[in-house]
CHARMM-style PDB file with segment names, atoms N, HN, CA, C and O in Angstrom:
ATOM      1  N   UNK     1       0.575 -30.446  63.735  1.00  0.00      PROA
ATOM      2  CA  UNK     1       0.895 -29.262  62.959  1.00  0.00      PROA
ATOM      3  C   UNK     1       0.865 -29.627  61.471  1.00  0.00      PROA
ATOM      4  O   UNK     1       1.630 -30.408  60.905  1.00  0.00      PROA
ATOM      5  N   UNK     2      -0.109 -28.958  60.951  1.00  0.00      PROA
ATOM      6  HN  UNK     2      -0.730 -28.323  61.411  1.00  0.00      PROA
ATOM      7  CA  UNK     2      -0.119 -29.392  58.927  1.00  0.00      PROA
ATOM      8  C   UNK     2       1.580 -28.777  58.469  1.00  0.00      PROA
ATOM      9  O   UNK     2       2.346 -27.884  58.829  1.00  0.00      PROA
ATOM     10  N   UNK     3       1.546 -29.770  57.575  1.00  0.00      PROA
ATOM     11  HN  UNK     3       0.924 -30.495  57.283  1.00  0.00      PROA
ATOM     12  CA  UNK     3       3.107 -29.470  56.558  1.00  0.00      PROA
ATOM     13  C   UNK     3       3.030 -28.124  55.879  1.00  0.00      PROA
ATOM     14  O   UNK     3       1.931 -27.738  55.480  1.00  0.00      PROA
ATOM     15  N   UNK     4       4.159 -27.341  55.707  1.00  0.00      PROA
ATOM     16  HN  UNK     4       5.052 -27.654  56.031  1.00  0.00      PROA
ATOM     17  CA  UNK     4       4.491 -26.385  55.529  1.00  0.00      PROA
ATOM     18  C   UNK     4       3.474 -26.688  53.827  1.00  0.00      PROA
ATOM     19  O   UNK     4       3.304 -27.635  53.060  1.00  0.00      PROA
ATOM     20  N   UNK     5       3.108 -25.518  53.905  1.00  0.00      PROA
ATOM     21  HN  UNK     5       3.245 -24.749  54.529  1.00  0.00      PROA
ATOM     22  CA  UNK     5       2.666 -25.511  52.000  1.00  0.00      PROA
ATOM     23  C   UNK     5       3.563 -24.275  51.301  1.00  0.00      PROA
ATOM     24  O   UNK     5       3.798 -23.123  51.664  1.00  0.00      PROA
ATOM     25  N   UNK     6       3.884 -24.921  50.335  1.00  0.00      PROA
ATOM     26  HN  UNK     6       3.693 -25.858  50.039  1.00  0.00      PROA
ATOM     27  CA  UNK     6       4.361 -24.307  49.128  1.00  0.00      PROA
ATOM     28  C   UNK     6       3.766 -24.434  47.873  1.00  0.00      PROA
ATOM     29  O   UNK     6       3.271 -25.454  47.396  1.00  0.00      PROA
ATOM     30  N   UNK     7       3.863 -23.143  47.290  1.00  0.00      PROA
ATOM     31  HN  UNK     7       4.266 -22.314  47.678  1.00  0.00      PROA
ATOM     32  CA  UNK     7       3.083 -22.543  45.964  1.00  0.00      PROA
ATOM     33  C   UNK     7       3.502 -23.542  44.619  1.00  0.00      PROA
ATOM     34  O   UNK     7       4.573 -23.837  44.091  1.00  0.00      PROA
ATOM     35  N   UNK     8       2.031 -23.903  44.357  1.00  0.00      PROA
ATOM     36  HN  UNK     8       1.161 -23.664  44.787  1.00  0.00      PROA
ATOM     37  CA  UNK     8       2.470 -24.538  43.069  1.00  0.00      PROA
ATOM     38  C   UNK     8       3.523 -24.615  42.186  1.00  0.00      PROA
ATOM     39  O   UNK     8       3.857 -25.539  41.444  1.00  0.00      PROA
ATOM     40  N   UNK     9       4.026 -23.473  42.370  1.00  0.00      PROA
ATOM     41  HN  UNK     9       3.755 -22.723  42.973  1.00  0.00      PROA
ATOM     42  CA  UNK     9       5.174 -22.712  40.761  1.00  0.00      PROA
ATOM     43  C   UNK     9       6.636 -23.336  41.692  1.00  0.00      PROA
ATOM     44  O   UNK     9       7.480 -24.105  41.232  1.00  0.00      PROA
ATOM     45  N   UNK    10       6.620 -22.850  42.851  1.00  0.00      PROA
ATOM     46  HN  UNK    10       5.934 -22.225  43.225  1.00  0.00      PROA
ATOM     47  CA  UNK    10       7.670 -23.493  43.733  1.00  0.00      PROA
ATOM     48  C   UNK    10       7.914 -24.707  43.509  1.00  0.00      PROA
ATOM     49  O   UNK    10       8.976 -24.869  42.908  1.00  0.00      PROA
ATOM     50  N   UNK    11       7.066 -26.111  43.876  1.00  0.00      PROA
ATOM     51  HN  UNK    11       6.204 -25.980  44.364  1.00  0.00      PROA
ATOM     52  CA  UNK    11       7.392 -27.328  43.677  1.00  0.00      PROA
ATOM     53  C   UNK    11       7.400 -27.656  42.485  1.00  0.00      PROA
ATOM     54  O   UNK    11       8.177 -28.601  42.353  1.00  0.00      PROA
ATOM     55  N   UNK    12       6.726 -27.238  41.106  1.00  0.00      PROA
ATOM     56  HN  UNK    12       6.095 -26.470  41.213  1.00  0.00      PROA
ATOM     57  CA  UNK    12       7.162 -27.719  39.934  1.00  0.00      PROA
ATOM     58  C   UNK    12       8.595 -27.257  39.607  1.00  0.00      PROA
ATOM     59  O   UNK    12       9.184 -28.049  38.871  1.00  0.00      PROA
ATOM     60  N   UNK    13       9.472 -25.902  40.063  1.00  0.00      PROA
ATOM     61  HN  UNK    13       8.993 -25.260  40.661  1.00  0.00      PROA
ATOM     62  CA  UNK    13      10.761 -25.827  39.203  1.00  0.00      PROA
ATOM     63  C   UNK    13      11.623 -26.640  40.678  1.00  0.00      PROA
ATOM     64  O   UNK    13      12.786 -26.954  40.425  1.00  0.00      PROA
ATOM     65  N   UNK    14      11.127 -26.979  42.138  1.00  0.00      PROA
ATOM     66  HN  UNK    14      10.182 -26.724  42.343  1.00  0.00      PROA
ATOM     67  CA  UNK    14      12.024 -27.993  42.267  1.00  0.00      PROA
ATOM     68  C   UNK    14      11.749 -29.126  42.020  1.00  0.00      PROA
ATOM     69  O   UNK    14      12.778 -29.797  41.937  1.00  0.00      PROA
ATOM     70  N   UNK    15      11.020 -29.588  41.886  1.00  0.00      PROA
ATOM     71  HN  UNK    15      10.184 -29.043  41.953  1.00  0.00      PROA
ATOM     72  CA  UNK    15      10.667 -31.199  40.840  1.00  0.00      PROA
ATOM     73  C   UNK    15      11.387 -30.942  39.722  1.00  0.00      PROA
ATOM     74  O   UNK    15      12.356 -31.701  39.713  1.00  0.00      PROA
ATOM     75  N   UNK    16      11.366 -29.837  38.251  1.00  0.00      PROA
ATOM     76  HN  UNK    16      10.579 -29.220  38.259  1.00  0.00      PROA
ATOM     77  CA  UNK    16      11.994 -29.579  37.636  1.00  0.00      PROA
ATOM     78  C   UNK    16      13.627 -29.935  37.425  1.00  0.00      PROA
ATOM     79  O   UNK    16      14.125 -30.426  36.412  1.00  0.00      PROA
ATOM     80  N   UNK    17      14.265 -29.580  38.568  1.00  0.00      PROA
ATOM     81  HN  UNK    17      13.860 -29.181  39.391  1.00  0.00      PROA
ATOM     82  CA  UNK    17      15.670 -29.196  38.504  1.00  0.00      PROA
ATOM     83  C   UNK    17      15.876 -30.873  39.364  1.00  0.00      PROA
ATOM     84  O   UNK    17      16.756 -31.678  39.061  1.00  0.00      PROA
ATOM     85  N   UNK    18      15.074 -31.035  40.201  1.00  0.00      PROA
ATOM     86  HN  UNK    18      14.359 -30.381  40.447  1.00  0.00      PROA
ATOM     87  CA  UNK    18      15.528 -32.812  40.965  1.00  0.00      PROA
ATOM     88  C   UNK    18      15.400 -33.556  39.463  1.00  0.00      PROA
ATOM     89  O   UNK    18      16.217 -34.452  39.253  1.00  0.00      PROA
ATOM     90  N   UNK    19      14.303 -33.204  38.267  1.00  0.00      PROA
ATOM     91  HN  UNK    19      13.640 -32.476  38.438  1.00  0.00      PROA
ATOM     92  CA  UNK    19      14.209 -34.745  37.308  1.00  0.00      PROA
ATOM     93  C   UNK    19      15.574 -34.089  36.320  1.00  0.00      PROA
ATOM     94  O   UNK    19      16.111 -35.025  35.728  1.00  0.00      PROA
ATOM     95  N   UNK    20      16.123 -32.983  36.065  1.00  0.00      PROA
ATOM     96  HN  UNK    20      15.687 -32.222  36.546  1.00  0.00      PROA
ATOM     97  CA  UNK    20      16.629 -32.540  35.511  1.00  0.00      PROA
ATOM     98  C   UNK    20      18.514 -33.139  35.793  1.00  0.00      PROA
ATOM     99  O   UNK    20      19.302 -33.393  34.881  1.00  0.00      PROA
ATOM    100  N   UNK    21      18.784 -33.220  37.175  1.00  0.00      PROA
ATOM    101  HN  UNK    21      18.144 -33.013  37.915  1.00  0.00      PROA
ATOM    102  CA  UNK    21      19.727 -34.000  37.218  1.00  0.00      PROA
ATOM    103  C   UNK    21      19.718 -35.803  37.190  1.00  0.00      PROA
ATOM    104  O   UNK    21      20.670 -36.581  37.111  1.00  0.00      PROA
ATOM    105  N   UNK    22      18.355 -36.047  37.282  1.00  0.00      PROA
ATOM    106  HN  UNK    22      17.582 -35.416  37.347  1.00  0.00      PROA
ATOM    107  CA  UNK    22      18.340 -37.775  36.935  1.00  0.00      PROA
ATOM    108  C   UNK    22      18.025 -38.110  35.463  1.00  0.00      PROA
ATOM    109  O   UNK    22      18.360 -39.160  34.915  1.00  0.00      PROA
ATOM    110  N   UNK    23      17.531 -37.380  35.045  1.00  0.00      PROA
ATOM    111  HN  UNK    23      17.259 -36.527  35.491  1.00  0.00      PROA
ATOM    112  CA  UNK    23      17.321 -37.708  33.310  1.00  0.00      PROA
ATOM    113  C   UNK    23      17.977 -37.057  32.568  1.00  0.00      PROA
ATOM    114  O   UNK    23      17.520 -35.918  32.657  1.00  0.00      PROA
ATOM    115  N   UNK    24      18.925 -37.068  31.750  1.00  0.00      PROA
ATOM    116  HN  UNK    24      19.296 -37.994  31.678  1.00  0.00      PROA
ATOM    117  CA  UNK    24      20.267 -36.339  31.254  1.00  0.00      PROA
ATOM    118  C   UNK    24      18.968 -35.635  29.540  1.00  0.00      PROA
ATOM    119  O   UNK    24      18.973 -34.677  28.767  1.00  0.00      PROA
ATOM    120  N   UNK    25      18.367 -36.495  29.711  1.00  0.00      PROA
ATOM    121  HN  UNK    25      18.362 -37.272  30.339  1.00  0.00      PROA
ATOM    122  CA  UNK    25      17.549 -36.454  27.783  1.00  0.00      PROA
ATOM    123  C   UNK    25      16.495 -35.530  28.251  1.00  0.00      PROA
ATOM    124  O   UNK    25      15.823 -35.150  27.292  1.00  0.00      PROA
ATOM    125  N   UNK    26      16.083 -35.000  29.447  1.00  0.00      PROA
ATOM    126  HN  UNK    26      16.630 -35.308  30.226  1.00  0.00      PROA
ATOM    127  CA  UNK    26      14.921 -34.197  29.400  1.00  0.00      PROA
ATOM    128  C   UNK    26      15.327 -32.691  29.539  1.00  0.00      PROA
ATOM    129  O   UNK    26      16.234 -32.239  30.238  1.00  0.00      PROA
ATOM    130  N   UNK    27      14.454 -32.004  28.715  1.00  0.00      PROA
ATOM    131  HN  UNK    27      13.717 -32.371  28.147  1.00  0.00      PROA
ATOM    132  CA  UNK    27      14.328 -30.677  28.263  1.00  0.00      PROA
ATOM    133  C   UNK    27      13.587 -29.947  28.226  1.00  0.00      PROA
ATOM    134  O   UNK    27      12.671 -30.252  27.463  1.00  0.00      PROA
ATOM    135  N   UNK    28      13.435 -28.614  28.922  1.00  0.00      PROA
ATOM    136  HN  UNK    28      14.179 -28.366  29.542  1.00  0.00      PROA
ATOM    137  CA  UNK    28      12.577 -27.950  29.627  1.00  0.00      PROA
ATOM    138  C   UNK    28      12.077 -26.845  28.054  1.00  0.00      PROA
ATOM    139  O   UNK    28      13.107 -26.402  27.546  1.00  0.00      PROA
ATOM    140  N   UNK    29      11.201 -26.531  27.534  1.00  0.00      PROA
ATOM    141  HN  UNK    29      10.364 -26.891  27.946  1.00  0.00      PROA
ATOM    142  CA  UNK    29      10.432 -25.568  26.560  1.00  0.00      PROA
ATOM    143  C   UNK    29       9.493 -24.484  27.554  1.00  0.00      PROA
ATOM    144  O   UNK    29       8.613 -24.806  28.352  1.00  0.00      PROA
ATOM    145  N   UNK    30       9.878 -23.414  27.298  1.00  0.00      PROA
ATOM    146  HN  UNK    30      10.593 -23.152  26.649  1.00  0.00      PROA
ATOM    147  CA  UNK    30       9.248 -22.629  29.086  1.00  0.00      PROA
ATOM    148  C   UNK    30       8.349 -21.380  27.221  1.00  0.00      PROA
ATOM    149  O   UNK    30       8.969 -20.874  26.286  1.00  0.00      PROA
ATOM    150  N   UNK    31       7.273 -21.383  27.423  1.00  0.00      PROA
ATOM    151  HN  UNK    31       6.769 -21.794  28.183  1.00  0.00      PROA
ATOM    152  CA  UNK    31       6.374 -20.222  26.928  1.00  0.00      PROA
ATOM    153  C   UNK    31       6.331 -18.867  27.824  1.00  0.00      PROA
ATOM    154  O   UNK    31       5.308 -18.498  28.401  1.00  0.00      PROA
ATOM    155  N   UNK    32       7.395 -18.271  27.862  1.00  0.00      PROA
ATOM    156  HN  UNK    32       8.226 -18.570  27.394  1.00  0.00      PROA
ATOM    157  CA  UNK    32       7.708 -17.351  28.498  1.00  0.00      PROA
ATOM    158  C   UNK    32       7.303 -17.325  30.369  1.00  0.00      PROA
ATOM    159  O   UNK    32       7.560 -16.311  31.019  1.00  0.00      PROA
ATOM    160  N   UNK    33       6.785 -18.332  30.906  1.00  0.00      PROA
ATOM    161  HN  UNK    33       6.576 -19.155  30.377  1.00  0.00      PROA
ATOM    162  CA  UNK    33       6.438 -18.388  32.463  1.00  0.00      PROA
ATOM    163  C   UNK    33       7.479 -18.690  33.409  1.00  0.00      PROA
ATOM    164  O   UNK    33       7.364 -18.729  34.634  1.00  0.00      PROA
ATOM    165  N   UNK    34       8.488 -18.894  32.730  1.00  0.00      PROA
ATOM    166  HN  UNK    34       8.582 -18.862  31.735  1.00  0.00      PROA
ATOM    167  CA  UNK    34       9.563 -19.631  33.929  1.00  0.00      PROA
ATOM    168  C   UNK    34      10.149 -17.866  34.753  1.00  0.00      PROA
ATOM    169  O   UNK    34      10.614 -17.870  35.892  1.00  0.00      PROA
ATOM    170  N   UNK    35      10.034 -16.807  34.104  1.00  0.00      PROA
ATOM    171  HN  UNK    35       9.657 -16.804  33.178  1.00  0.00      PROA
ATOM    172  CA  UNK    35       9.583 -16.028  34.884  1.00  0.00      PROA
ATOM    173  C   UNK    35       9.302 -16.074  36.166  1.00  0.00      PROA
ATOM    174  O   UNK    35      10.192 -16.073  37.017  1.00  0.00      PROA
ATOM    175  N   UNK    36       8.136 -16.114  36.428  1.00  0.00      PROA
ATOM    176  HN  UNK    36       7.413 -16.114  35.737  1.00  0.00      PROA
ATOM    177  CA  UNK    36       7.222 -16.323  37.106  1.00  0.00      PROA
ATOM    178  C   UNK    36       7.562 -17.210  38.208  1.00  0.00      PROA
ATOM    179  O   UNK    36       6.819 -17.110  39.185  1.00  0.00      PROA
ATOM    180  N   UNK    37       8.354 -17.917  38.270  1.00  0.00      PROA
ATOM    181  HN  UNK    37       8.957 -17.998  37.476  1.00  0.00      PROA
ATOM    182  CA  UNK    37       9.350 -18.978  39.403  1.00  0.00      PROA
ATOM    183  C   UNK    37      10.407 -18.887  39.072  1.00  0.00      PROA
ATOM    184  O   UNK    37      10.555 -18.550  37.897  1.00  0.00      PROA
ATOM    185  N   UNK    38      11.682 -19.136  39.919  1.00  0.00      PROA
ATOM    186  HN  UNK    38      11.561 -19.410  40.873  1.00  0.00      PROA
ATOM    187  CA  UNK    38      12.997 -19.050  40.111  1.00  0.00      PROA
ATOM    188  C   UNK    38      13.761 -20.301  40.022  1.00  0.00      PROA
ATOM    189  O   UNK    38      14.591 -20.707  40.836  1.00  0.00      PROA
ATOM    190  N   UNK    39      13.283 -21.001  38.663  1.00  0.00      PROA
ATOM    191  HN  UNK    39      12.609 -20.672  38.002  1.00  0.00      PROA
ATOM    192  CA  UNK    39      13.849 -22.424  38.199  1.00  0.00      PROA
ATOM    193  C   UNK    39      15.586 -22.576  38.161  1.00  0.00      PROA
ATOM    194  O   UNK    39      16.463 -21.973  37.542  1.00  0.00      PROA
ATOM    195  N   UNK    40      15.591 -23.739  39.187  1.00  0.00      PROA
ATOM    196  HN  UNK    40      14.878 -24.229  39.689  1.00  0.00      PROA
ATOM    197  CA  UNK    40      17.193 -23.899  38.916  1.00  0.00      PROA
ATOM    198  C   UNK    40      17.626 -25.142  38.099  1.00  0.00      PROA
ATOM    199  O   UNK    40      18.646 -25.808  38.270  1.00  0.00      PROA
ATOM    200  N   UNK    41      16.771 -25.300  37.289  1.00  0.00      PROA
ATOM    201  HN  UNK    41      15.942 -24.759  37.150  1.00  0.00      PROA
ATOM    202  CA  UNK    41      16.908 -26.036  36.049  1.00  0.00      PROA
ATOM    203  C   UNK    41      17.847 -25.384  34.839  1.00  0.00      PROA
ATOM    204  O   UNK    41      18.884 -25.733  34.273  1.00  0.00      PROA
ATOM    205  N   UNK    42      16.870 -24.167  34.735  1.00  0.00      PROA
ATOM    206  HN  UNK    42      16.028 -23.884  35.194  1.00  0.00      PROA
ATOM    207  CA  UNK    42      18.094 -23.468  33.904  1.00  0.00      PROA
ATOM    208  C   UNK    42      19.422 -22.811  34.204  1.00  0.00      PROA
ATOM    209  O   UNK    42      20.475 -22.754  33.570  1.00  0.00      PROA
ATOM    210  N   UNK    43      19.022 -22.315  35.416  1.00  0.00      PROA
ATOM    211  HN  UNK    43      18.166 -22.362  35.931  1.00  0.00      PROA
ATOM    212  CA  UNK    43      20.291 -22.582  35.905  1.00  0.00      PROA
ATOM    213  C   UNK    43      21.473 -23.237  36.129  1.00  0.00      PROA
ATOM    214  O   UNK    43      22.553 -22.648  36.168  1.00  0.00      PROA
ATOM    215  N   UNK    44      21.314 -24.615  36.305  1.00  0.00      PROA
ATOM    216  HN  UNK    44      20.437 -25.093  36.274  1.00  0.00      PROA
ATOM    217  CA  UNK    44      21.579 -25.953  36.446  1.00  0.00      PROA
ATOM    218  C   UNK    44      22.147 -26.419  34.871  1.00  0.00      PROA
ATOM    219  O   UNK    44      23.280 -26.729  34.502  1.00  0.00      PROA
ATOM    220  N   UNK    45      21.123 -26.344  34.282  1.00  0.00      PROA
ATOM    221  HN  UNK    45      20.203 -26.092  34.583  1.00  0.00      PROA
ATOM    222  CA  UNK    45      21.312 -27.028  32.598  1.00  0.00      PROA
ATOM    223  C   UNK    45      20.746 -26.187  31.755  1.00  0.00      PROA
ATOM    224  O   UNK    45      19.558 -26.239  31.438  1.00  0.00      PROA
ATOM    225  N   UNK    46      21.684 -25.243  31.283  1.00  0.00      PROA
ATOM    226  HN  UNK    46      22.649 -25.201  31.541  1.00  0.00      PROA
ATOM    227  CA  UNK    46      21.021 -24.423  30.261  1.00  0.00      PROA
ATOM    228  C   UNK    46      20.871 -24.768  28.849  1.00  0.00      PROA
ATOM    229  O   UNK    46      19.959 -24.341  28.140  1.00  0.00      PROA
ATOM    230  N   UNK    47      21.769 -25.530  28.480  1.00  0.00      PROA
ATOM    231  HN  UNK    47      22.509 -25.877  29.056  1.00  0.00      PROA
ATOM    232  CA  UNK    47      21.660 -25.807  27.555  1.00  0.00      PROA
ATOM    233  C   UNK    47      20.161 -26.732  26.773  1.00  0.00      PROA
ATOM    234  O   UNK    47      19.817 -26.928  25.607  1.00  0.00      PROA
ATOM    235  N   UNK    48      19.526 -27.153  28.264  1.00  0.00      PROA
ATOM    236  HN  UNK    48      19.805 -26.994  29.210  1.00  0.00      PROA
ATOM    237  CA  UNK    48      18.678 -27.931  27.784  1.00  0.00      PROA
ATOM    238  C   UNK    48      17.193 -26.886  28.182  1.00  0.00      PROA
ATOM    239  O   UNK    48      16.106 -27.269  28.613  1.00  0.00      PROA
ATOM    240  N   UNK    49      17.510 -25.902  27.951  1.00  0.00      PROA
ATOM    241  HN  UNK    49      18.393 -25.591  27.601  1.00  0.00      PROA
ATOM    242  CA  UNK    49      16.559 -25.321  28.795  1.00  0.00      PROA
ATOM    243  C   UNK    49      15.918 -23.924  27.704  1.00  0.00      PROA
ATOM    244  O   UNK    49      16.383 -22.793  27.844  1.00  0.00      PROA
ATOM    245  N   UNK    50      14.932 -24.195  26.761  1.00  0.00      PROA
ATOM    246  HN  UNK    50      14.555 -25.114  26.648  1.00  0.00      PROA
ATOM    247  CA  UNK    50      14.383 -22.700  25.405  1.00  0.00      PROA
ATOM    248  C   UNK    50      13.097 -22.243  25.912  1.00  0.00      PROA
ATOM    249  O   UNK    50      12.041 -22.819  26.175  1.00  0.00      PROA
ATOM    250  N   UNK    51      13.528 -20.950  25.976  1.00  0.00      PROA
ATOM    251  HN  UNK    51      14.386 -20.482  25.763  1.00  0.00      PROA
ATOM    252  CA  UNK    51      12.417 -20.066  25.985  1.00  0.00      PROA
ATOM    253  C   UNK    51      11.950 -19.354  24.681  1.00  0.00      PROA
ATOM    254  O   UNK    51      12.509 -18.673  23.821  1.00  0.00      PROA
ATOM    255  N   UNK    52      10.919 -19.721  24.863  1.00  0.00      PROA
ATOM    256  HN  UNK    52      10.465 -20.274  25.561  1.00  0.00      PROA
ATOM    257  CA  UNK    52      10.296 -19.033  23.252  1.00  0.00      PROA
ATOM    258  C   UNK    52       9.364 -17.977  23.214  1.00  0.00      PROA
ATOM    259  O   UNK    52       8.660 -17.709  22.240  1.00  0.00      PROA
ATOM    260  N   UNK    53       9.374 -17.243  24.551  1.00  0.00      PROA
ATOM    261  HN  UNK    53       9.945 -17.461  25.342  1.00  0.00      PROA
ATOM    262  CA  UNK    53       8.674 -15.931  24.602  1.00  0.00      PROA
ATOM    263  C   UNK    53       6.510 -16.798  24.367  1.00  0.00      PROA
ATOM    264  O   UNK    53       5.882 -17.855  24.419  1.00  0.00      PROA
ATOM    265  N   UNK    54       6.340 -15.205  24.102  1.00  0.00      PROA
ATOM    266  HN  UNK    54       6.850 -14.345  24.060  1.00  0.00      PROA
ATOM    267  CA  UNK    54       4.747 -15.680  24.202  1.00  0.00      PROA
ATOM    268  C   UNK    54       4.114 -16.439  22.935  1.00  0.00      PROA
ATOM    269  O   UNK    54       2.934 -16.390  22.587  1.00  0.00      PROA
ATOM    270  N   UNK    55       5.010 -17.050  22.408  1.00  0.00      PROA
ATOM    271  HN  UNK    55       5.969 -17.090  22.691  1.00  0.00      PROA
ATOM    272  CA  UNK    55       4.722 -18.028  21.077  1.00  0.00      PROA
ATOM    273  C   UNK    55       4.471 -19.377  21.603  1.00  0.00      PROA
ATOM    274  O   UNK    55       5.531 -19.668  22.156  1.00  0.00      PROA
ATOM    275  N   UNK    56       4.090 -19.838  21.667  1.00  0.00      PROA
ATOM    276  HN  UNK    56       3.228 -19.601  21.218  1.00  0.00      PROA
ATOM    277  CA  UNK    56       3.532 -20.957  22.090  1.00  0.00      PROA
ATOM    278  C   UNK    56       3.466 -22.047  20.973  1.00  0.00      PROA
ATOM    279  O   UNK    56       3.613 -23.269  21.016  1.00  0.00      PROA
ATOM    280  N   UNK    57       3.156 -21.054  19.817  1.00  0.00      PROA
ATOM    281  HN  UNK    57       3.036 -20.062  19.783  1.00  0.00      PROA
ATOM    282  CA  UNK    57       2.686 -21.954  18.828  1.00  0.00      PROA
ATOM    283  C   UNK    57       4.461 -22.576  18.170  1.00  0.00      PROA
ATOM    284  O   UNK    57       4.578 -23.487  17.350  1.00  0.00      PROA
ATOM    285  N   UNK    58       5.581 -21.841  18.760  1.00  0.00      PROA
ATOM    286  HN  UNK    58       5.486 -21.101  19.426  1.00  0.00      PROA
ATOM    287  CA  UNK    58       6.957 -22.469  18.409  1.00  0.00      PROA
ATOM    288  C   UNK    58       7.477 -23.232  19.010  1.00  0.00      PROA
ATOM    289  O   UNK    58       8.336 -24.060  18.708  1.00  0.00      PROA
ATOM    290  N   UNK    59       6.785 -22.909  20.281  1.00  0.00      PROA
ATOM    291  HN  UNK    59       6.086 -22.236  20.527  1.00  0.00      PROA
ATOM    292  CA  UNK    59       7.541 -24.238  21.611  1.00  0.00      PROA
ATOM    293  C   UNK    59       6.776 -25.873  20.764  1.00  0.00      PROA
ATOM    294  O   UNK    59       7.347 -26.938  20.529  1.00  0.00      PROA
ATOM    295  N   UNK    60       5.584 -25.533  20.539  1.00  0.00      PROA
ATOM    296  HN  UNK    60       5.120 -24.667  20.729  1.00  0.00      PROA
ATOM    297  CA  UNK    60       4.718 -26.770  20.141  1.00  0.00      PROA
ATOM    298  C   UNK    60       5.867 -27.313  19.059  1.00  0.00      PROA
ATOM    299  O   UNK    60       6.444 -28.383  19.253  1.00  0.00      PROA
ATOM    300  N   UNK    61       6.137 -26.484  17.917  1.00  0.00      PROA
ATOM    301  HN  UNK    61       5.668 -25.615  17.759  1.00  0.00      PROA
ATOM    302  CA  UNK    61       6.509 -27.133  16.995  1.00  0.00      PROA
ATOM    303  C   UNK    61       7.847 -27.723  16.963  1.00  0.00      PROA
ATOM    304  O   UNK    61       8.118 -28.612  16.156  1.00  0.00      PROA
ATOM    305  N   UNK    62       8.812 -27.208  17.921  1.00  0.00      PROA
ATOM    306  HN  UNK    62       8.592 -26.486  18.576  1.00  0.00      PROA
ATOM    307  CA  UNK    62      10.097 -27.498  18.376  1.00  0.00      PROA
ATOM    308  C   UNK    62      10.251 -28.459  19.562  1.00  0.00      PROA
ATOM    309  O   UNK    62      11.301 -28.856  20.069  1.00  0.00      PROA
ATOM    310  N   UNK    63       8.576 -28.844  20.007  1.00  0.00      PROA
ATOM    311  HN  UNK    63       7.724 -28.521  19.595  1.00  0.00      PROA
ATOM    312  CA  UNK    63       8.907 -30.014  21.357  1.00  0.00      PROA
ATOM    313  C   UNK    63       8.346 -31.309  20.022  1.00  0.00      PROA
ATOM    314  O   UNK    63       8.710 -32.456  20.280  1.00  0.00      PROA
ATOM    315  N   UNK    64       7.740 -31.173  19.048  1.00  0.00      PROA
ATOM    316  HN  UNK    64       7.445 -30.241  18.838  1.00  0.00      PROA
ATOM    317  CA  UNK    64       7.337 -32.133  17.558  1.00  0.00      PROA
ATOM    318  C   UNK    64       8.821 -32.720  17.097  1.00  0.00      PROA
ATOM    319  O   UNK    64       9.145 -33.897  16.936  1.00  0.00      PROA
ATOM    320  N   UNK    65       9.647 -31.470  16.932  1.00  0.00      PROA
ATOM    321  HN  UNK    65       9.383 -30.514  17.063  1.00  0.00      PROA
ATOM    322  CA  UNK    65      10.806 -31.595  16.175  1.00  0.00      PROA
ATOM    323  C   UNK    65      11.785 -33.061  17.287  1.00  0.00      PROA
ATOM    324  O   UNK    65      12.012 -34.230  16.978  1.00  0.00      PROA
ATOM    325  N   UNK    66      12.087 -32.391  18.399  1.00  0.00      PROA
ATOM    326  HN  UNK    66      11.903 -31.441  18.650  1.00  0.00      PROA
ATOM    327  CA  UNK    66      12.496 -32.581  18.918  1.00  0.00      PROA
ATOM    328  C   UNK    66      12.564 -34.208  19.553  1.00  0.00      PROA
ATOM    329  OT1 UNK    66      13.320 -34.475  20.487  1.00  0.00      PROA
TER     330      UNK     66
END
């Protein structure tokens, strides 16, 4: 029997939220898509967690800063 498959968007926000409790310094910059999946990252750690809507060009400059 092949392994259950799950949708791309699925395993990145739980990979997301698993590296999110082992790396205390990592920080999620979402260009408005986290939408789009039901991340319990931010859930989880909000504080580490900016959405910058469909600007893209601010996430860039604030993951520079950062």
């Amino acid at each position: 029997m092949p392994a259950a498959e799950i949708a791309t968007r699925f395993a990145y926000a739980e990979e997301l939220a698993r590296l999110g409790n082992e790396l205390p310094h990592l920080v999620v910059l979402d260009a408005d898509v986290g939408k789009s999946f039901n991340t319990s990252f931010a859930q989880e750690h909000p504080q580490r967690c900016f959405n910058f809507g469909i600007a893209e060009q601010n996430a860039v400059s604030a993951a520079a800063g950062l």
